[in-house]
C-alpha positions in Angstrom: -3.1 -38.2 60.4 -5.5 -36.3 57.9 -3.7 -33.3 58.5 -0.4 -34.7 57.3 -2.4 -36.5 54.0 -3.5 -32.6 53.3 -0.4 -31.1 53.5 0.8 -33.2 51.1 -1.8 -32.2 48.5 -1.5 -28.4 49.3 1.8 -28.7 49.4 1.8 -30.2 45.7 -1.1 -27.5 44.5 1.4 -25.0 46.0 4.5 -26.1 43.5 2.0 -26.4 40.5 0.9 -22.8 41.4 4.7 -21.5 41.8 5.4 -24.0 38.3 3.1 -22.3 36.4 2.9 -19.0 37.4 6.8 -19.0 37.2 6.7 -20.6 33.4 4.5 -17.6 32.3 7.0 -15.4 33.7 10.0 -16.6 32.1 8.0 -16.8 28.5 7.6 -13.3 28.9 11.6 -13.3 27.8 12.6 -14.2 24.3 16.4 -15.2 26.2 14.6 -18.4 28.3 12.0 -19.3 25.5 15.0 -22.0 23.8 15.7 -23.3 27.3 12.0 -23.9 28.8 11.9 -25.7 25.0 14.3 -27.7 26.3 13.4 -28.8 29.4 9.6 -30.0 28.0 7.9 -27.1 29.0 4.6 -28.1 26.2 4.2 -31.8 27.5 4.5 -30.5 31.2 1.9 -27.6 30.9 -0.8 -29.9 28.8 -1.7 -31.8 32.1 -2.0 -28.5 33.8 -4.7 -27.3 31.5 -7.2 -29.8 33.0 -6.0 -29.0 36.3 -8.7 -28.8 39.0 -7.9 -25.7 40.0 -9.0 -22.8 38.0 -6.1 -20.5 38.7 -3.6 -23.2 37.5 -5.5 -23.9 34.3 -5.5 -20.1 33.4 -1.5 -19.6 34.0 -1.0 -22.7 31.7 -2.8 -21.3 28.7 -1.4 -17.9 29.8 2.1 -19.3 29.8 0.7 -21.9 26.3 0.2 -18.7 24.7 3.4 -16.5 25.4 5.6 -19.7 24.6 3.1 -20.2 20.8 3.1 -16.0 19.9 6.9 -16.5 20.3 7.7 -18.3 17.0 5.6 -20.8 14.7 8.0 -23.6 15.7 6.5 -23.5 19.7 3.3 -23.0 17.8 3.5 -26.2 15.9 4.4 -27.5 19.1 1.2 -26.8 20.9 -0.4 -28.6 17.9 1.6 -31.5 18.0 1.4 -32.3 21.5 -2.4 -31.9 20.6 -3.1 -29.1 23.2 -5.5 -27.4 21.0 -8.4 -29.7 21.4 -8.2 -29.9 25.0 -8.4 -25.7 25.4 -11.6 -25.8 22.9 -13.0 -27.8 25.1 -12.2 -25.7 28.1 -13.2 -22.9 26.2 -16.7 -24.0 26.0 -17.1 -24.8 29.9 -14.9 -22.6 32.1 -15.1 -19.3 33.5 -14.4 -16.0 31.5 -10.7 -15.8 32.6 -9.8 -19.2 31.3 -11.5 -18.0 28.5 -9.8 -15.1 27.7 -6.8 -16.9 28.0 -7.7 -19.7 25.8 -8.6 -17.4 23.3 -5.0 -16.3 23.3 -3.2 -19.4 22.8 -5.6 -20.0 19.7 -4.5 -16.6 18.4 -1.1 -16.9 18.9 -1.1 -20.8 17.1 -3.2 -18.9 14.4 -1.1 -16.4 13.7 2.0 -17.7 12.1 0.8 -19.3 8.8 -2.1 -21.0 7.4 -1.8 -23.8 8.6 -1.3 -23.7 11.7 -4.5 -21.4 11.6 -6.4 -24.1 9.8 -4.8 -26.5 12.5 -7.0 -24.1 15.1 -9.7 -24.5 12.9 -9.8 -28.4 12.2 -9.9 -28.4 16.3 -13.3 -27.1 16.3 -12.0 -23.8 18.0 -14.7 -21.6 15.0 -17.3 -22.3 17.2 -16.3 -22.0 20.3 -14.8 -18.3 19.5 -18.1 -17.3 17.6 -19.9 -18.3 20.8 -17.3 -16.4 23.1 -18.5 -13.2 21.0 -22.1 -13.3 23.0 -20.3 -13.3 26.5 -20.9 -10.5 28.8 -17.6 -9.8 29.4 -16.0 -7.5 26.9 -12.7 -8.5 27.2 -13.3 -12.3 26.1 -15.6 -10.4 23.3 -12.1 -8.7 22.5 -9.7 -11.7 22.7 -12.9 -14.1 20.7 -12.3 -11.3 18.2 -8.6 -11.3 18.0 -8.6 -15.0 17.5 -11.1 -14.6 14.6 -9.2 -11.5 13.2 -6.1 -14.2 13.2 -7.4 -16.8 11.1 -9.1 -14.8 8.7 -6.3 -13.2 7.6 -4.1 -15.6 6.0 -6.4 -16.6 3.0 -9.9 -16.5 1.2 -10.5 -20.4 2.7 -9.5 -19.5 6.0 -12.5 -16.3 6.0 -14.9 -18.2 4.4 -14.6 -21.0 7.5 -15.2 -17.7 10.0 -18.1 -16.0 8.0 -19.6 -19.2 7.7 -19.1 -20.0 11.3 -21.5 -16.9 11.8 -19.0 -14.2 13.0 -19.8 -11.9 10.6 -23.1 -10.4 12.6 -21.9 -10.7 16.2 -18.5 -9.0 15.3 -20.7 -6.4 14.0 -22.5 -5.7 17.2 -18.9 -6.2 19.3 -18.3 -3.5 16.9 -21.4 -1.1 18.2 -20.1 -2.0 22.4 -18.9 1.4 24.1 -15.4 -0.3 24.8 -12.7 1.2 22.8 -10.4 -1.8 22.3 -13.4 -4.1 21.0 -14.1 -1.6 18.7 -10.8 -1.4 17.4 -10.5 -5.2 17.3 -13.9 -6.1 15.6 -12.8 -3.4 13.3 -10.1 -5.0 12.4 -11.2 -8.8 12.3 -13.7 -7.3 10.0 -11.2 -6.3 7.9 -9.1 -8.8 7.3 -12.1 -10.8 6.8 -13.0 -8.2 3.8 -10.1 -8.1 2.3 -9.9 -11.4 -0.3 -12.6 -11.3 -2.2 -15.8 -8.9 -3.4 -18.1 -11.8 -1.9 -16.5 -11.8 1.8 -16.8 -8.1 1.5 -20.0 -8.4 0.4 -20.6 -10.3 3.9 -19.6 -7.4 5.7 -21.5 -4.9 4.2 -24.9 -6.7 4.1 -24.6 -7.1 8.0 -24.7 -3.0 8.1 -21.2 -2.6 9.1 -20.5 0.2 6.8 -22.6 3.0 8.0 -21.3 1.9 11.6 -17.9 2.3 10.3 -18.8 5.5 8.2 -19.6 7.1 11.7 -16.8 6.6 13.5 -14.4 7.9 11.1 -15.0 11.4 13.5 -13.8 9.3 16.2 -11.6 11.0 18.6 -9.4 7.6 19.5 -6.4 7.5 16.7 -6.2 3.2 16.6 -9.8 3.1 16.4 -9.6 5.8 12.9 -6.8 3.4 11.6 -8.9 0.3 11.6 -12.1 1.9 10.6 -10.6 3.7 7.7 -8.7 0.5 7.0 -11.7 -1.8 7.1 -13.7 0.8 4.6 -10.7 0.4 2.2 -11.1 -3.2 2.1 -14.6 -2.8 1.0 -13.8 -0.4 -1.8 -11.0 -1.7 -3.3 -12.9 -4.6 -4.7 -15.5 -2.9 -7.2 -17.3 -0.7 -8.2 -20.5 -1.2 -6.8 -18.8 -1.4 -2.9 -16.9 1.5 -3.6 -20.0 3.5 -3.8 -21.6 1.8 -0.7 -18.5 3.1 1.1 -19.0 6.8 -0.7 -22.9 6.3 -0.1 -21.9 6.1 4.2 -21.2 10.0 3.5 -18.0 9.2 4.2 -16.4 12.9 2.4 -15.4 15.2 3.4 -15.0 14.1 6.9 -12.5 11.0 5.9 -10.3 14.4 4.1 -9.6 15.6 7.9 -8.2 12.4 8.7 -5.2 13.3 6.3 -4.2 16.0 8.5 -4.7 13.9 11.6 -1.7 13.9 14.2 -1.3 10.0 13.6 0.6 8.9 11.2 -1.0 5.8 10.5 -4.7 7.4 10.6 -3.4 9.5 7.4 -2.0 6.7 5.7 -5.2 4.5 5.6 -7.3 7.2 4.9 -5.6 7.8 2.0 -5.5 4.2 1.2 -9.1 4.2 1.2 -9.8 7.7 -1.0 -6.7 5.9 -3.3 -9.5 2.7 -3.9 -12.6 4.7 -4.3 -10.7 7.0 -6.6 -9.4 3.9 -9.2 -13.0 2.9 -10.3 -14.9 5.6 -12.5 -14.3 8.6 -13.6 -17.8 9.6 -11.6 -16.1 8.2 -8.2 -12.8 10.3 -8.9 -15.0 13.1 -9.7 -16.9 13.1 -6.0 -13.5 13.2 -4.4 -12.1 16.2 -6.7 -15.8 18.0 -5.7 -15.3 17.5 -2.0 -11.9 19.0 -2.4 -10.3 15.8 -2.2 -7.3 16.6 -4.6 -5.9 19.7 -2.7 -6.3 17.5 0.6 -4.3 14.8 -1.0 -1.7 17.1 -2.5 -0.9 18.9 1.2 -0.7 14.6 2.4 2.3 14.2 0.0 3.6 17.3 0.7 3.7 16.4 4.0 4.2 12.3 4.1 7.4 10.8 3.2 8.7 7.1 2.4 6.0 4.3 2.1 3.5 6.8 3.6 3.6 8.8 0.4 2.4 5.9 -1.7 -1.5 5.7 -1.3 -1.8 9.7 -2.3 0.9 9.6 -5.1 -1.4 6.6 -6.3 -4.4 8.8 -6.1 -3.6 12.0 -8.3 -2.6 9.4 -10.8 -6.0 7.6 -11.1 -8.2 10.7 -10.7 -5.6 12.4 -13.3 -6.3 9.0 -15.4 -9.6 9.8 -16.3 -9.7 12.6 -18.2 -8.2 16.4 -19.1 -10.8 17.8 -16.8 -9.8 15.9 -13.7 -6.0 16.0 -14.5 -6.5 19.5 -14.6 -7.7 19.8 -11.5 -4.3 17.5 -10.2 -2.1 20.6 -12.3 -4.5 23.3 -10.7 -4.2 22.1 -6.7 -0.2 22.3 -7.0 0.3 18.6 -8.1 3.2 18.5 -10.0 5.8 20.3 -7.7 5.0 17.0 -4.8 5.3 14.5 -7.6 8.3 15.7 -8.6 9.9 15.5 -5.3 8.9 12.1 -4.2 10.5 11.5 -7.7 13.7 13.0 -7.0 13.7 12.4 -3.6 12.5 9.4 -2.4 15.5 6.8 -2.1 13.0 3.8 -2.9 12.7 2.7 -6.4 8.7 1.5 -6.0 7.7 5.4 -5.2 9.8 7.2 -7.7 8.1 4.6 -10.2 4.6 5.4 -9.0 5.6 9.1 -9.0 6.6 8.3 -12.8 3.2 6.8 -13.2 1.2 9.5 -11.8 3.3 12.4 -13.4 2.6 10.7 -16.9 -1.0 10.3 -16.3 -1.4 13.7 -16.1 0.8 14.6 -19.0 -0.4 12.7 -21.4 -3.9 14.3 -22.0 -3.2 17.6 -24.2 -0.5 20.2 -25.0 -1.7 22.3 -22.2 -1.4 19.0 -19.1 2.6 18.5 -21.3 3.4 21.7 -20.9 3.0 22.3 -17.0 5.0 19.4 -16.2 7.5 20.3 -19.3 7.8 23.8 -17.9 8.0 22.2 -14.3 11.3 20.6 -15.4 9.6 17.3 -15.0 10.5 15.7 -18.2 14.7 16.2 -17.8 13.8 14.7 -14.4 12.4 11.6 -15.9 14.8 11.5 -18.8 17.7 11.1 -15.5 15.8 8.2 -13.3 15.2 6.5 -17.3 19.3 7.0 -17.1 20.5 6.1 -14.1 21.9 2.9 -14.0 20.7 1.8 -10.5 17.4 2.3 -11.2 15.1 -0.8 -11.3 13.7 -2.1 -14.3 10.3 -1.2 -13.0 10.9 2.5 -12.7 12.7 2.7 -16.2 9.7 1.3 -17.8 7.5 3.9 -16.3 9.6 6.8 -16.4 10.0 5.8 -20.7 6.2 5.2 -20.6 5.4 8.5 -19.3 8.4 10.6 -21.1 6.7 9.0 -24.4 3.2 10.1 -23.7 4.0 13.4 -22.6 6.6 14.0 -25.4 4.2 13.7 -28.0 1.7 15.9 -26.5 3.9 18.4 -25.7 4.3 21.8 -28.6 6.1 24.0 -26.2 9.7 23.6 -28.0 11.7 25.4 -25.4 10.9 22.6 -22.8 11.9 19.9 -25.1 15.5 21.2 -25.9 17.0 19.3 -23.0 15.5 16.7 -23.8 17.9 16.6 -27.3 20.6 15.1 -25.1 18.6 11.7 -24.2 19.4 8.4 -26.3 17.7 7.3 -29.6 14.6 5.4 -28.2 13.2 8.6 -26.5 15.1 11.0 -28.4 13.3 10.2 -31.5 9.5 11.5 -29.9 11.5 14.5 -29.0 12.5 15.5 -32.7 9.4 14.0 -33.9 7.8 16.6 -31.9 9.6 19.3 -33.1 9.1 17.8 -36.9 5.5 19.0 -36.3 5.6 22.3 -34.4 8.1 23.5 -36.3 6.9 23.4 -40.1 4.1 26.3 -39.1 6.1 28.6 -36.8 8.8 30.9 -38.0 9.9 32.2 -34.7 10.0 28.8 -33.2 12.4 27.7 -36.5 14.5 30.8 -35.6 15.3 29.7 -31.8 15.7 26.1 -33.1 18.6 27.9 -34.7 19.7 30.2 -31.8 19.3 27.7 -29.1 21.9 25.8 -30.7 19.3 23.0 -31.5 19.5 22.4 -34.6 23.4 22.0 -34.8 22.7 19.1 -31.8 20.3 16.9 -34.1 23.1 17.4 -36.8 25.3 15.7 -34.3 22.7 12.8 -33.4 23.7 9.5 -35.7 20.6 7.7 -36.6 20.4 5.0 -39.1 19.7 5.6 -42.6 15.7 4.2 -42.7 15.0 4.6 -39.2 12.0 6.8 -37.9 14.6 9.2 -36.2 16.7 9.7 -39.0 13.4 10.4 -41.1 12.5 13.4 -38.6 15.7 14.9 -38.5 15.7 15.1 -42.2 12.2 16.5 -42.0 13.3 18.9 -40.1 16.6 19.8 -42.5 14.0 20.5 -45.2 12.8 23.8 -43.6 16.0 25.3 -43.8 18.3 26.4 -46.5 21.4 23.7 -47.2 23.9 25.9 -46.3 22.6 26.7 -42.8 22.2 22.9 -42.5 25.6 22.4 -43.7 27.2 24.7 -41.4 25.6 22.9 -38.1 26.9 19.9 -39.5 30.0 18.3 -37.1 32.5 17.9 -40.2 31.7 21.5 -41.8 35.4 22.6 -40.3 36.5 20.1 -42.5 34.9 20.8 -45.4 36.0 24.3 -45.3 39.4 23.3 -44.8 39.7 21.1 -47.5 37.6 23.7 -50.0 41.1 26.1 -49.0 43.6 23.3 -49.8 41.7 22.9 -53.2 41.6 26.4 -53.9 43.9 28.0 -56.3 44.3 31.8 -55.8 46.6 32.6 -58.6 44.0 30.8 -60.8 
């Protein structure tokens, strides 16, 4: 008789076994995730979670988990059916592979939006993940981590809640463990806890992570470079004073090799994080140029194309920001000609406009800076993305911006000539530029002639009273009428009628 009574219970543990195990399965498909919704799937697992079998309980948060990193609405599910307090409370008292996989389902709620990752949080999951960073096991370390990582990133609130949990330290030393991907992932938590604000960065610092980070920048493992160098950015970009604990780490010229590195993503965030050192001071852009930073950058956008481009055309801008000397050193390593390009070339709108940017911060300093971009056909090229009528408003602004300031520094005349064709709001630096070179140069006056210049700004129609008209009439002054007159568009006219008035036999 017992025998039959036990048969009965293994046979039901057996279907709860096959249920679950075949549940995770199918949520391994995005094609069955609408029908398993259908059939109930979250209020049928939630039992299973308290199961008394441990291999059941582990399936169901495996399967919890798939069904909730599928989309936020199975997410807001699990909350709803009020699944999460029931796996913090596992999470706390089972075994580490229950763990790992309660650890997932929290990360996968967490993921979608902030609330649902404040939804994790309200459930008193913090302290249970903090806790699940001291295990022995590294890979519910790792998923503790991930989870963290998760919540942190959505806002400044959300960190706070996980620094002041006590993450911050432990994270650290998950950080410092000889597995790879725990590296990677405290890495990574660490830097999307960094990320909003000075003070969370702060955090981070003061628990010694930098120097640890600093170290591995060498590392031979590509992921691990990419969060490193990412986390390091985080820390820099806020001011000044973390930007030169980052530089302090000795981080050059060892982060310059990761430019050349054979992942694409490694190069990137390097050169996200020499882009936010490099925006400070003039003294931080100055360590970077000294360590050989701006011919490293230069090859990178050589190199890089689309959004990849963007930290390193960012760079040359701000170092080229701070002064002749340092833009100099951008016009020196071969700057211009990759500017340009990206410029020209690059179908997005965002990088020709921080091309624009760049190209006009190093312009903009003296005759010498105008000249190598004038000579580098840099200014027509600006003058056309100004033009172009699918350009965004963004990129006009900065292409005008940087025409203006490079306009009136520029004295080389020969560059500007193109330049005559461009409409009134631009066109009247141009000839204000040539209303100061050419008053003390003779030879310059003569090609003004030659080059057919001066019969174009005949030709231009500017408003009596307007700054424009006053150049061009400036200009006028330094030759004789009659040369004047005979540029002029109507002078065929005026000859013409001069014959029909004039009376030979008189």
């Amino acid at each position: 008789m017992s025998r039959a009574v036990l048969q009965v219970f293994e046979e039901y543990q057996k279907a709860r076994v096959t249920f679950v195990q075949t549940v995770a399965d199918l949520a391994t498909r995005p094609q069955n995730i609408d029908a398993l919704q259908n059939a109930g799937v979250m209020a049928l697992l939630r039992p299973l979670l308290l199961d008394n079998v441990a291999s059941i309980q582990q399936s169901a948060a495996l399967a919890l988990g798939r069904l909730a990193n599928y989309s936020d609405e199975l997410a807001e599910s699990v909350v709803t059916h009020e699944i999460l307090p029931q796996l913090v409370y596992s999470l706390a008292q089972q075994n580490r592979f229950y763990k790992k996989a309660a650890a997932f389902v929290l990360r996968a709620v967490s993921k979608h939006s902030p609330q649902l990752a404040q939804a994790v949080v309200d459930s008193g999951a913090l302290e249970a993940l903090v806790n699940c960073l001291e295990e022995f096991d590294p890979s519910v370390k790792e998923a503790a981590a991930w989870a963290l990582g998760y919540i942190a990133r959505h806002t400044k609130e959300l960190a706070q809640t996980v620094v002041d949990a006590g993450a911050v330290p432990l994270l650290v030393l998950c950080f410092q463990e000889p597995e790879l991907t725990l590296k990677r992932i405290s890495a990574s938590a660490l830097s999307d806890i960094c990320k909003h604000s000075p003070e969370l960065a702060q955090t981070v610092v003061d628990a010694g992570a930098v120097s640890l980070l600093a170290k591995d920048i060498s590392h031979n493992d590509a992921p691990l470079k990419r969060q490193v160098c990412s986390c390091l950015a985080q820390i820099a970009k806020h001011s000044v004073d973390l930007a030169e604990v980052v530089v302090e780490a000795e981080i050059f010229p060892r982060i310059l090799h990761c430019l050349k590195d054979i992942d694409e993503f490694v190069r990137k965030n390097a050169a996200t994080c020499i882009r936010e050192i490099a925006r400070h001071t003039p003294d931080l852009a100055k360590l970077i140029v000294n360590a050989g930073g701006v011919a490293a950058m230069v090859d990178y956008i050589t190199e890089a194309r689309g959004n990849n481009r963007l930290p390193g055309i960012m760079t040359l801008g701000y170092i080229a920001a701070f002064s002749e000397t340092l833009a100099l050193a951008v016009v020196v390593s071969k700057g211009i000609p990759p500017l340009k390009d990206a410029l020209i070339n690059e179908p997005e709108d965002h990088l020709k406009a921080a091309s624009a940017w760049s190209l006009g911060q190093i312009g903009r300093h003296s005759p010498d800076h105008a000249r190598a971009l004038a000579e580098a056909d840099v200014l027509r090229r600006l003058l056309a993305v100004y033009l172009h009528q699918d350009s965004s408003e963004d990129l006009r602004t900065k292409a005008k911006r940087a025409l203006k300031s490079v306009i009136q520094k520029c004295t080389h005349l020969p560059a500007l000539e193109p330049l005559l064709e461009a409409p009134p709001n631009i066109l009247k630096y141009v000839v204000q530029q040539f209303a100061k070179v050419l008053p003390s140069d003779l030879n310059a006056r003569k090609s003004f002639v030659q080059s057919g210049g001066l019969q174009k700004i005949q030709e231009v129609k500017a408003e009596v009273g307007s700054k424009l008209h006053d150049y061009i009439e400036e200009i006028n002054m330094l030759y004789p009428p009659e040369i004047v007159q005979y540029y002029s568009p109507n002078y065929a006219e005026t000859l013409l009628k001069k014959m029909e008035d004039f009376n030979p036999s008189s």
